[in-house]
N, C-alpha and C positions, 0 to 999 in steps of 0.2 A: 369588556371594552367596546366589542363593538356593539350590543347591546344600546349601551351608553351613548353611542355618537347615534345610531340610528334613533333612541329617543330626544336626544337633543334637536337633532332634523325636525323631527315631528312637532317641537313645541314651536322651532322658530317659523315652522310653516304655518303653523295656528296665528301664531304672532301678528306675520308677515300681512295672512288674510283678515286680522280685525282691524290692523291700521287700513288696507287696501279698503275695508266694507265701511271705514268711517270717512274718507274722501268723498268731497261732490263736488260736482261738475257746476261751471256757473258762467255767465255771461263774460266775454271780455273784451274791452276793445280794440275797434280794430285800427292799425296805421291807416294813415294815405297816402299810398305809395304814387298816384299818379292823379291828376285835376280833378278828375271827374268823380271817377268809382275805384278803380284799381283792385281788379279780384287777384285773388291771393292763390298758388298754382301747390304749393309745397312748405313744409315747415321741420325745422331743425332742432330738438333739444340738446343739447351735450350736458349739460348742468339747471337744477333746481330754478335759477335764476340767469337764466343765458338761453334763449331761444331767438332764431332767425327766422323769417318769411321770407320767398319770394313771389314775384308773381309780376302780373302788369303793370310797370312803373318801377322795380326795380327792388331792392330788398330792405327789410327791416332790421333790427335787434330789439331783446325785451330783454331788460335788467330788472326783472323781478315788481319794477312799479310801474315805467313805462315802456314805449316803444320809441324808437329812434330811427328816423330813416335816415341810411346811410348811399347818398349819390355814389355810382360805379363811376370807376375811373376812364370809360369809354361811354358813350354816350350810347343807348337804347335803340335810338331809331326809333322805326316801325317794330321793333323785332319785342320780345316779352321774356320776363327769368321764366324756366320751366321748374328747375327741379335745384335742392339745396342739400347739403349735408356738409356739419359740424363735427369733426374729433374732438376740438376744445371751443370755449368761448371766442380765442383768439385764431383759429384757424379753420374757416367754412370756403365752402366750393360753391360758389352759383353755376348755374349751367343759363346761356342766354340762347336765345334765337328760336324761328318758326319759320322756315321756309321764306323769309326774306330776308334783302341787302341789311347790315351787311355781313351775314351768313350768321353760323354757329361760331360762338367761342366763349371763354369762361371768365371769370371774375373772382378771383380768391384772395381773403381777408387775409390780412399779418396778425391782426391785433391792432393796427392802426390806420389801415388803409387799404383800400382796394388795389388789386393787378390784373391787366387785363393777360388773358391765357390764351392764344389763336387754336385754335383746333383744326384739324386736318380736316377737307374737304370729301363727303362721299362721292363718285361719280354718278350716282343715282339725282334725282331730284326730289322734291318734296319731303327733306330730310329732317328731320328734326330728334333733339333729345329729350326724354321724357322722368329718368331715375337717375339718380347718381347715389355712391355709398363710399366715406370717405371715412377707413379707421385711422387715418394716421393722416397731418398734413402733408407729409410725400406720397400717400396710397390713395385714388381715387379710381371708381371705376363707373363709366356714364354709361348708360344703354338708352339706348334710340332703335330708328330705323328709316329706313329710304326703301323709296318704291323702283324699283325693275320695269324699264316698260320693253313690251313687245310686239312686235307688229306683224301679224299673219300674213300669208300669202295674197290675199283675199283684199289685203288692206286695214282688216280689222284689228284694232290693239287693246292691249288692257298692260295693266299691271299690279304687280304683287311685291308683300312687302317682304325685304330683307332684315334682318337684323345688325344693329349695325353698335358695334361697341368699343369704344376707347376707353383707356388707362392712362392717368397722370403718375411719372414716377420720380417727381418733386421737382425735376425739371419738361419736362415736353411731355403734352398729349401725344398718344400713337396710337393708331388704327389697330384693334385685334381681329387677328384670326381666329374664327370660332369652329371649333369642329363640330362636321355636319350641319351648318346652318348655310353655307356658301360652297360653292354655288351650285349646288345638287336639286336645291329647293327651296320655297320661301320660308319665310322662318318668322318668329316672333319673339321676343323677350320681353317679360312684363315687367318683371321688379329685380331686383339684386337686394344682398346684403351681406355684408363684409365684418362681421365678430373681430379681425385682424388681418395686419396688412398682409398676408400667406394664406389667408382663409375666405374668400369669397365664393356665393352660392346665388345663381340667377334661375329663375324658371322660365318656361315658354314652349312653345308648340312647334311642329315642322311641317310641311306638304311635302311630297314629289313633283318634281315640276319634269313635264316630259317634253323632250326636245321636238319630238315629233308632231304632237299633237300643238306644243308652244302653249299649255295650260297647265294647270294645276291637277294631279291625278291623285288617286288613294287614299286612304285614311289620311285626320292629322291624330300624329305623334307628339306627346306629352315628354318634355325633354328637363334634364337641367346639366347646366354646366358649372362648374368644377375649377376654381384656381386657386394654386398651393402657393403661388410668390414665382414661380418661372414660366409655367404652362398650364392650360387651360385643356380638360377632359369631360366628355360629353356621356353624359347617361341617360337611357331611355328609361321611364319610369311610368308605372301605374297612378295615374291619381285625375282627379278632378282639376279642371283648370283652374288658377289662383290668379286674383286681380294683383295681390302684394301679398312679399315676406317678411319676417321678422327672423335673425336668427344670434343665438347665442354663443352658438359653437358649430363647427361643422356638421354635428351628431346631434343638434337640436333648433328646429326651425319651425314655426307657424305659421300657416300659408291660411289665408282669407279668401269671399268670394261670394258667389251665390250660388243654387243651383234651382232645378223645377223649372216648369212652362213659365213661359213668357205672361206676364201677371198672377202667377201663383209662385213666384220667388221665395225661398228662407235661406236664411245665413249660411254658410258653409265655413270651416275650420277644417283645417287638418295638422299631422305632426308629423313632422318628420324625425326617424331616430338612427340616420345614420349609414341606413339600406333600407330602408319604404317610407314609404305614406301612408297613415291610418287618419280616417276620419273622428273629429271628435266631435259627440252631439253638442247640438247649440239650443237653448231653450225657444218652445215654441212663443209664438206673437200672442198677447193678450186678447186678441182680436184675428178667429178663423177669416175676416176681412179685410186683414192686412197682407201685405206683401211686401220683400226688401231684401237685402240683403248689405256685405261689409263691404267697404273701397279699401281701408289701409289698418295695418296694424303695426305694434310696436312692445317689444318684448324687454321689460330689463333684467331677468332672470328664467328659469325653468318654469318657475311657479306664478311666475306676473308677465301678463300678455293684456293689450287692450288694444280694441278695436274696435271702429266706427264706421259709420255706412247712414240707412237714412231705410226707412219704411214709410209704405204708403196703403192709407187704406180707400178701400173698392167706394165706401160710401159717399168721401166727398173728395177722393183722388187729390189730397195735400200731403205732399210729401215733408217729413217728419226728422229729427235725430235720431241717431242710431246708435249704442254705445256696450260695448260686453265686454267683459274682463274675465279672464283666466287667471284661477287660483293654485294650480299645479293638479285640480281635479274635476274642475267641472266649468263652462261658463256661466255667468248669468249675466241680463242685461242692465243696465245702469241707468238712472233716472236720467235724464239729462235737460235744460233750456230747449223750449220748444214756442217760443216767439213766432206770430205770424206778422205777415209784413204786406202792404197797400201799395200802390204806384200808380199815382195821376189813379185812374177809374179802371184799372184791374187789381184782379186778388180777391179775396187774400192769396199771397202765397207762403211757402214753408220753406227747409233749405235744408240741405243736406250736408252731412260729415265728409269732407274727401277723403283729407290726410289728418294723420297724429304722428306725435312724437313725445315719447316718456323718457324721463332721466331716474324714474323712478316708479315701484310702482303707484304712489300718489301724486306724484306729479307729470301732469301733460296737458298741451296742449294742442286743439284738433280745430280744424280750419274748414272751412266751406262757402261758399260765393250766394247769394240770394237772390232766387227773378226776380224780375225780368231782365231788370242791368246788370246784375250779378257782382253787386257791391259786396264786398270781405265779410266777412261772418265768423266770431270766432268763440270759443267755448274752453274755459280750463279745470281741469280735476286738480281740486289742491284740499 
């Protein structure tokens, strides 16, 4: 019997990677979210046919033919959506604001309407939210950060950044306590992602900040935190720093990235299984003259991961798509639209993958801005 299921696995894993190897990537377009250009900041899949954007000018929907821009129920300002996430087609979180009036606060869909959500103020300045991961329309978790400032005896000041994270629990944002990231030292937090509303997993880095000196001292520290649905537990771990995660379950996560000198970059992966981080290799660039590495990834199983980023090669420095998919064994990269683009008497330029979001693994779609004005750019695997 169990023979039997463990061959069964095996076939539907074979399955799984001739549909994922028969998927291609192809042009898509993109809203206009705001007059001019409106570059696009984040994007949401929940379903096949249900994906969100936000970004400059406020947020989209894709029903599988078109895109829809749907007006937020407060008005924009100066301010810009950062970051998006969809449980279902009828329930998404935008996150708004950038370090101006009139401040941070959110925007979440019913299925027919926008509501605006106030969010708690940091006392830091230049605060802003950058991820949010919502498995449930009552569960959302946003990570940002605000800058510390401090001013030496001397007169001289600087500042450093804290982390700074809230939770929606269907009714009111509220400011979390993170352990070890406040106020002992600066901290950072790149990405989150929440398998369920008891299960969320954020990465990020720490410094020592010393009272004495009024700077940042010692190693940083490669951190992640930890929330079961009551409280939130801090682990120090070994691994390579990750731009974004993807994660399945608590005991299965995929962290992207780069690593290497500055102009000799390659891709970076790792996996998480529960207690470590192991790297997994990523296939070398077609070209010893390229360089690049991932921005976001998005996992719908064990065995389906894809991820995007942008390579650039040394001979004519235009940066390119970037796309690799995990098959539960190995990555490889993925053909993808590699359109160059003119403006007024500059260029060419190229344009790079930021974000992705899969409902499946043959379906997704991954978003990227293009110089000079940095008009939307967008790209779907179907």
């Amino acid at each position: 019997m169990t023979l039997l299921l463990v061959l069964m696995a095996l076939c539907a894993c074979a399955a799984d990677a001739r549909v994922a190897s028969a998927a291609r990537w192809s042009l898509l377009a993109a809203p206009q979210l705001a007059k001019r250009f409106g570059y696009l900041s984040d994007v949401s899949c929940p379903a096949k046919n249900a994906c969100a954007v936000a970004g400059d000018g406020g947020a989209a929907s894709w029903n599988g033919r078109r895109w829809v821009v749907q007006p937020f129920a407060k008005a924009l300002g100066p301010n810009e959506a950062t970051a998006v996430s969809c449980s279902t087609p009828s329930a998404c979180t935008v996150l708004v604001g950038a370090n101006k009036a009139p401040g941070e606060f959110a925007e979440r869909w019913n299925g027919a309407r926008w509501l605006t959500e106030p969010m708690p103020t940091p006392r830091g300045v230049n605060f802003e939210f950058t991820r949010i991961s919502c498995p449930s329309q009552n569960t959302c978790i946003a990570l940002g950060s605000w800058e510390e400032d401090v001013t030496r005896a001397n007169g001289s000041g600087s500042a450093f950044p804290v982390a700074l994270v809230e939770r929606w629990d269907g009714l009111r944002w509220s400011i979390q306590q993170m352990p070890g990231l406040t106020p002992s030292g600066a901290g950072e937090l790149t990405d989150i992602s929440c398998p369920a509303p008891n299960a969320c997993i954020a990465t990020g880095s720490k410094q020592a900040f010393s009272k004495t000196k009024l700077d940042l001292v010692g190693p940083v520290r490669t951190l992640m935190e930890f929330w079961d649905g009551s409280r939130w537990t801090i682990k120090y771990i070994r691994m390579r720093t990750v731009d974004a995660i993807s994660c399945i379950s608590p005991t299965s996560c995929t962290g992207v990235g780069q690593q290497g000198p500055p102009g000799h970059e390659v891709p970076l992966a790792e996996q998480w299984n529960g207690s470590r981080w192991s790297i997994q290799p990523t296939p070398p660039f077609p070209d010893m003259a390229m360089y690049g590495g991932l921005g976001d990834v998005s996992c719908t199983s064990r065995i389906a991961c894809t991820a995007v980023g942008e390579v650039t090669s040394h001979s004519d420095e235009i940066t390119r798509t970037l796309a690799e998919h995990w098959d539960g064994s190995s990555w490889t990269i993925q053909s993808t639209p590699n359109p160059l683009f003119q403006y007024e008497e500059e260029g060419p330029f190229g344009v790079d993958l930021g974000a992705i979001s899969c409902s499946s693994a043959t379906a997704c779609i991954a978003i990227g801005n293009r110089p000079p004005q940095q008009a939307p750019f967008l790209e779907r695997l179907s």
